[in-house]
Structure formats: structure tokens, C-alpha cells
N, C-alpha and C positions, 0 to 999 in steps of 0.2 A: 504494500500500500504506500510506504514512503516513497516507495521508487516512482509512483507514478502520481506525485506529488500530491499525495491526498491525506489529509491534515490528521496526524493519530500523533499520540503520546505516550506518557506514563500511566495515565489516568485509563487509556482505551487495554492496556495489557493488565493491569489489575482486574479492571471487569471483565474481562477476556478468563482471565483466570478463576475468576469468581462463577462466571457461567457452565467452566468445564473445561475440558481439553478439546480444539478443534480436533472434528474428522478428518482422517486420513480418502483421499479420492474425491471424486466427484459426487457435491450435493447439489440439491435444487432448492434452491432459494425463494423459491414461491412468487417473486414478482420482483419489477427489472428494477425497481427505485425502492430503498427500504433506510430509515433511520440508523446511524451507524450504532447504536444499542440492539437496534432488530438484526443488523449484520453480525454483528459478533455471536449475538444468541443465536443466530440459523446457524453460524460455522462447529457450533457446537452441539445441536440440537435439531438439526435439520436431514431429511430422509437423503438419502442417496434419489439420483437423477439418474434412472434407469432404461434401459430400453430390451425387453423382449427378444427376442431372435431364435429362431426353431430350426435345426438340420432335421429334416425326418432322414432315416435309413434308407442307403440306396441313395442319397442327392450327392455329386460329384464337388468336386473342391472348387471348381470353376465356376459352378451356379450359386455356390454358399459366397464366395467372397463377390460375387453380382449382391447379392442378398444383403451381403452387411453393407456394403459401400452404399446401397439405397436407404436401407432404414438408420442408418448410423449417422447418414450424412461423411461420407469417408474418402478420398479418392480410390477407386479399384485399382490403379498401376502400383501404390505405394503397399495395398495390400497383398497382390500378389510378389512384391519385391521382399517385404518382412516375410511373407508364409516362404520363398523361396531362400530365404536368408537362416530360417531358424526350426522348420519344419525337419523330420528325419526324412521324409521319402516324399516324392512328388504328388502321390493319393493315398488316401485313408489313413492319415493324421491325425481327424479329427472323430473324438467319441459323440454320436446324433444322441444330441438332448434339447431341450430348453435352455438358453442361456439370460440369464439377467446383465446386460451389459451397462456399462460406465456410458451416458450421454459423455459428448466433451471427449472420451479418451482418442489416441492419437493409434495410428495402422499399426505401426512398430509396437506399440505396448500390446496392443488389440491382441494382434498374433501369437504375441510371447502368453498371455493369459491363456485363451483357448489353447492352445499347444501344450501349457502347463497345467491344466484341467486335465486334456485328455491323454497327457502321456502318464501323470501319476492314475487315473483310471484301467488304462492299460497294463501297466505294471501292476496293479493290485489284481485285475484277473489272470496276467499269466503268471504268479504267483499262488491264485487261486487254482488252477488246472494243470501248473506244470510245478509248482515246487522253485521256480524261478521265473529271470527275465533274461532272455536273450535276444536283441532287438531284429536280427536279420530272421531266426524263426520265427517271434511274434509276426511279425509284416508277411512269411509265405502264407502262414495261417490268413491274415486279414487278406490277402486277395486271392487265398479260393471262396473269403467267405463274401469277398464282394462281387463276386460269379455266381455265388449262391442267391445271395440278395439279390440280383438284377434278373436273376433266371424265376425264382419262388413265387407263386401266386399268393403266399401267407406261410408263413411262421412253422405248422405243419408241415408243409412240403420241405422243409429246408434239408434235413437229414436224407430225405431223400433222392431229391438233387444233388445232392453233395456226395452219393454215392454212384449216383450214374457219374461225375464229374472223374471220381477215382478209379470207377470200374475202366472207364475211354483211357484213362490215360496206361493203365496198366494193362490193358491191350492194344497199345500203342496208336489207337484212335484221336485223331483230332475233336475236340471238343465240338467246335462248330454250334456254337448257341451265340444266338444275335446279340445279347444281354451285354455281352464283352464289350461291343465296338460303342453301347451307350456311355463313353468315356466322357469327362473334361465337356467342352461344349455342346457334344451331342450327346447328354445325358435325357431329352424328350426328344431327341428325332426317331422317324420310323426308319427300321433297316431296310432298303432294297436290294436285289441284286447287285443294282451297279455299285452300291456302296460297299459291299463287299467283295468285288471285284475291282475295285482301284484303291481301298484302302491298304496301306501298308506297314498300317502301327505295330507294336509289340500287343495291341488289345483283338488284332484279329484272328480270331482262332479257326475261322477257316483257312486261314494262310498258315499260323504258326502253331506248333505244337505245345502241349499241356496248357497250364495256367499261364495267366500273364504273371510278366514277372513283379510289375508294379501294381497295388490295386487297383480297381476299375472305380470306383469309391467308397464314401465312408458309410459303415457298417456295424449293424445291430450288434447285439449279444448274444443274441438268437441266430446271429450267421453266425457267430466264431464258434460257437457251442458246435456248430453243423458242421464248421469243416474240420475241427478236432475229434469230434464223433458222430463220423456218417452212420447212415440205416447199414443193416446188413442187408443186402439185395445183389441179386444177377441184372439190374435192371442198366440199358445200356443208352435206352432213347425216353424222352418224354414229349409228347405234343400237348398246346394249350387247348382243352373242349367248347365248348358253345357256354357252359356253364363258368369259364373262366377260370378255374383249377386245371391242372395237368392228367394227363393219361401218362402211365409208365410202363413201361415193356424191354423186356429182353431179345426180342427179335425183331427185324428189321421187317420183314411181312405185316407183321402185327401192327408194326408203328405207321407203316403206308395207309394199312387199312383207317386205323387213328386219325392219320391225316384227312384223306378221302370224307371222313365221317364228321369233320372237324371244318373242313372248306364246303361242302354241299350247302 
């Protein structure tokens, strides 16, 4: 306040002290002019200035930092510069919650928060299912589980998916599920043909073999759970039904007929 020439003293830091210890971060002061006995009391006694912000399961890094730079009021270049700055791996980084965010905060801090949410979250479940943390395992796990998530009609299916996804690669089958290429900005495009015939990311798995190696995005509990422990099954195909759930099948007859039954 002295710095920007606005009149305080001896007398403003006794009642400062008298009302309590200012908050640490961002609060919301209730309205733009306030008596400086009412500013000292808000800095002490005033709510945090928050903002909302929701990843659902399954949304990509690239549509989440779209997301914050609109409701935050943010620049997106400077968010994608901190998430590339401080993030372990290029997707699925982030644990899909609700977040209460800091109105006012800056990209670089923004980043370091969420990163620092969801990698102590992360380490408390692979500590929860493995007994430790090893960051390059954790991360294969997160992007079969975000081939899970992208492929799953709901939560149930997941295990199951997740075992067609083991069974293809362990007969050295290409994956070949559209779910993959919904990377980064095409996280709501529809896949066509031509797009998987001229794509040539590391997320196309009709081109490349097993899992990608980076996830395709960020992902539930309920995916990691599935691709640490798939269903047992022979199941090698699954087509989506009229009802919107999946059909699963071991043979490749079965799954045409599936189709057939499923485009009519």
C-alpha cells in the first residue's frame, strides 16, 4: 500500500493486528471502494475469490487448458507454456475433479497447483495398489487407462475393455479403436476413414502397435483400476449396439454379424 502511495501508518498495523492475521491468496473483497477499517477487516476476515472449474474423465489437456483460460480469464499460450514447463508427461497429468480455483491467480502458479493436487493424488493411489510410486509405470498404466476411458460406454465396461485391449496386444493384434486418435484437439471430433488414413501420431493404432505411449487423456479411477485389473475374458472385439453399450466377442464372425446388427 505505501508503494502505491496510499496513506497507512502505525495506527493502520495495530488495527490490522487487532482484527487478525491477513489471509494468505486470493480474497474477494465484496465491492470495489470500501473504508480502509473495512479493508483491513476483509484482508482478514474475508472469503476467498473462487472460481469452479470441472475436468470430467476422458477430457484431453488441450480442451481443459481452453476451459481454464475462458472461465479464469487467463491467457491459453502462457498456460500451455507453465503445463509444458512443469507437467511430467505431455497427457494425463491431471486427476478429473472439481477444482475450487484462486480468481486473480497467475498461469505459472495455476499449473504448479493443479499438477501439485494431482500428482500427490496419484502417488497416494499407486501406493494404494502397488506398494509404491514409480512415475514411468504409473503413466503406462494411465494411458491404457485412457484407451479405456475413451473406448467405455460407462464405468462397467471398463475391465472389460481393458481386456480385449490386453488380449490384441498379446496376440500381437493392432488395437485399432477410434477412441485413440480423440487426442489433444480432436478430443469431440468424429473419426472417419480419411482421418485414419492420413493420421500419423503415436495415438493411431490402426497405424501403430499396442498402447500409445503417451496418454490419450486424463482419466478416472475407475480406468486405472481397469487397466491394472482387467476382466478375465477371450474377448478380442467389441462393437457399440443401438442401445449404446458395447457387444463383446471372441470371434471375428460374431463381431461382423454385431456390426451388421448395429448399422441396419
Amino acid at each position: 500500500m505505501q508503494s502505491k502511495n496510499l496513506d497507512v501508518g502505525k495506527l493502520d498495523s495495530i488495527l490490522l493486528r487487532f482484527f487478525g492475521s491477513p489471509q494468505s491468496g486470493w480474497v474477494d473483497m465484496g465491492s470495489t471502494v470500501n473504508t480502509k477499517a473495512d479493508f483491513l477487516y476483509k484482508l482478514t476476515h474475508a472469503k476467498a475469490a473462487l472460481q469452479n472449474v470441472t475436468l470430467i474423465p476422458g477430457e484431453t489437456t488441450y480442451v481443459f487448458l481452453d476451459q481454464l483460460a475462458k472461465n479464469l480469464n487467463l491467457d491459453r499460450k502462457k498456460l500451455q507454456e507453465a503445463y509444458d514447463k512443469y507437467a511430467p508427461i505431455a497427457e494425463g497429468a491431471f486427476v478429473p475433479n472439481t477444482y475450487s480455483l484462486p480468481v486473480g491467480i497467475s498461469e505459472d502458479q495455476l499449473m504448479k497447483l493443479l499438477l501439485k493436487i494431482s500428482g500427490k493424488k496419484m502417488r497416494e493411489l499407486s501406493y494404494k495398489f502397488f506398494g509404491s510410486y514409480n512415475e514411468k509405470k504409473w503413466f503406462h498404466y494411465v494411458a491404457v487407462a485412457s484407451v479405456i476411458q475413451k473406448e467405455s460406454a460407462n464405468v462397467k465396461e471398463m475391465p472389460l475393455v481393458s481386456s480385449v485391449i490386453y488380449n490384441r496386444i498379446k496376440k500381437r493384434m493392432k488395437l485399432q479403436m477410434d477412441g485413440t486418435l480423440n487426442y489433444g484437439k480432436y478430443s469431440h471430433t468424429k473419426i472417419t476413414s480419411k482421418r485414419i488414413k492420413n493420421d500419423n501420431s503415436i495415438y493411431n493404432t490402426y497405424k501403430k502397435s499396442g498402447v500409445p505411449t503417451v496418454p490419450v487423456c486424463n482419466v478416472s479411477l475407475e480406468a486405472i483400476q481397469a487397466a491394472i485389473f482387467p476382466a478375465k475374458t477371450d474377448y478380442l472385439y467389441f462393437m457399440k449396439s443401438k442401445n449404446g453399450t458395447h457387444d463383446f466377442t471372441c470371434n471375428y464372425s460374431t463381431h461382423l454379424r454385431n456390426i451388421r446388427r448395429a448399422t441396419k
